[in-house]
C-alpha positions as CSV (number, residue, x, y, z in Angstrom):
1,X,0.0,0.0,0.0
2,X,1.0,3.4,-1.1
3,X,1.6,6.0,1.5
4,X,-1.3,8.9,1.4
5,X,-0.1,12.6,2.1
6,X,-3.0,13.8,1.3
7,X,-4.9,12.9,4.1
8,X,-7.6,10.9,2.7
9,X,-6.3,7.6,4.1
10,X,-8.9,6.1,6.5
11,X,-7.6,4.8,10.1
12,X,-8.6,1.6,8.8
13,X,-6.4,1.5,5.9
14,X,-3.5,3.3,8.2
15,X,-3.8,0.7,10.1
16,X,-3.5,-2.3,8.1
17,X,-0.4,-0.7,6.9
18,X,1.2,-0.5,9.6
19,X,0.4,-4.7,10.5
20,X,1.9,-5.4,7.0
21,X,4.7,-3.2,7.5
22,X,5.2,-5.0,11.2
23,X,4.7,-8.6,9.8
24,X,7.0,-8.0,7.2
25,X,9.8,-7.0,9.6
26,X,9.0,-10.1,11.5
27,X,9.2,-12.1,8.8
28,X,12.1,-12.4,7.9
29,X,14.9,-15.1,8.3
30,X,16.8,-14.2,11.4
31,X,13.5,-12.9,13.5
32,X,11.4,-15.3,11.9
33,X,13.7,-17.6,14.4
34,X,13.0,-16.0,17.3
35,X,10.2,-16.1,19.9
36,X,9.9,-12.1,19.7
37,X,9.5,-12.6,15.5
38,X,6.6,-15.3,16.1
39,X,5.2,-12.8,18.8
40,X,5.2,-9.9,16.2
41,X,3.4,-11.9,14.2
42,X,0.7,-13.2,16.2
43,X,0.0,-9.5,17.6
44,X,-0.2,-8.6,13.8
45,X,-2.9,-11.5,13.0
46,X,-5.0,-10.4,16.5
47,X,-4.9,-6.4,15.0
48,X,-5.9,-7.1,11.7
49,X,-8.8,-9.8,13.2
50,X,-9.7,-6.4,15.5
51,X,-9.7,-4.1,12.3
52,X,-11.9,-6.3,10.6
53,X,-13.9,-6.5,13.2
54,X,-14.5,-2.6,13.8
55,X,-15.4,-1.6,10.0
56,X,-17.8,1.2,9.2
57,X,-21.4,1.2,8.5
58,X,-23.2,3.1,6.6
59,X,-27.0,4.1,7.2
60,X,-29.5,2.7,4.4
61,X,-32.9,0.9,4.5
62,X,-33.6,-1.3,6.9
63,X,-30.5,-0.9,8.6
64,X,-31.2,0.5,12.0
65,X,-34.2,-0.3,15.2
66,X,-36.9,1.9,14.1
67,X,-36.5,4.5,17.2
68,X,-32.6,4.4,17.0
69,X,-31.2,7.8,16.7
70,X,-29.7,8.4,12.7
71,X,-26.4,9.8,12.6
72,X,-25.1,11.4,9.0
73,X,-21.7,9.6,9.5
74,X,-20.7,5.7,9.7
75,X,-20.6,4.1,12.8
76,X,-18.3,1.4,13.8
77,X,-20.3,-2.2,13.2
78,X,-19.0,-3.6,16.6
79,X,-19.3,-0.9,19.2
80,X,-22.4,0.4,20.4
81,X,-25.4,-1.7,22.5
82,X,-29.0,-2.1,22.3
83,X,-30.8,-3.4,19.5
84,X,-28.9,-2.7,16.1
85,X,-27.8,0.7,15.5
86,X,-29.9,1.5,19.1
87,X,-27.1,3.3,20.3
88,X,-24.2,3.9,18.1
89,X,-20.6,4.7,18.2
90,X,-19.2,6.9,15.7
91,X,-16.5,5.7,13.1
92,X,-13.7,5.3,14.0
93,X,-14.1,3.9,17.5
94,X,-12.4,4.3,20.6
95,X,-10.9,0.7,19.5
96,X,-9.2,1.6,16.3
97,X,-7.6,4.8,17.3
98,X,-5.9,3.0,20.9
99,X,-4.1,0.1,18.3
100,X,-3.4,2.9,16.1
101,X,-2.2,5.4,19.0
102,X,1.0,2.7,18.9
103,X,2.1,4.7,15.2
104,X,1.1,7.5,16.9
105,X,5.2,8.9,15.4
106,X,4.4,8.0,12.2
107,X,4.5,10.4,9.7
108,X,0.8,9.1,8.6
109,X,-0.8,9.2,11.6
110,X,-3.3,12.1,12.1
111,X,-4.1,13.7,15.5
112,X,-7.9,13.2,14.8
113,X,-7.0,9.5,15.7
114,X,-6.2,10.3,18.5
115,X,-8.0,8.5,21.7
């Protein structure tokens, strides 16, 4: 993945950056035989299970409990309680931006990701 200067880079896509970036330092053949390479690696399979996990959605028919509260921006799929969409957490959520605050020196990261 290319690196956006332009800031139109989602924290989602930031962040799956930054895992590939991570495993591919791990991966190769002198960490790859250490226990702190297969660690790296692990964390990077349990971030990008999280990512999935937190994705966007977008309001459209059918898509929220009738008296839920409508926002005009995506909410994250995973976060939230109540019915569906009862009571939802704006995109992104609190989740994504701590596992991003870890690239928080990255020339990429932007302070609206901030925690």
């Amino acid at each position: 993945m290319t690196e956006d200067t332009g800031g139109t880079m989602t924290l989602t896509d930031f962040l799956l950056a930054r895992i590939a970036e991570d495993e591919f330092a791990a991966d190769t053949p002198l960490t790859l035989q250490s226990w702190t390479g297969r660690r790296v690696l692990a964390e990077c399979d349990a971030k990008r299970r999280i990512v999935e996990l937190h994705q966007p959605v977008e309001f459209g028919a059918g898509t929220r409990h009738p008296d839920a509260y409508m926002p005009d921006r995506p909410i994250c799929q995973t976060c939230g309680s109540g019915e569906p969409y009862e009571y939802p957490v704006d995109w992104p959520c609190g989740t994504l931006k701590l596992l991003a605050l870890t690239y928080a020196d990255h020339p990429g990261f932007r302070d609206e990701w901030r925690p």
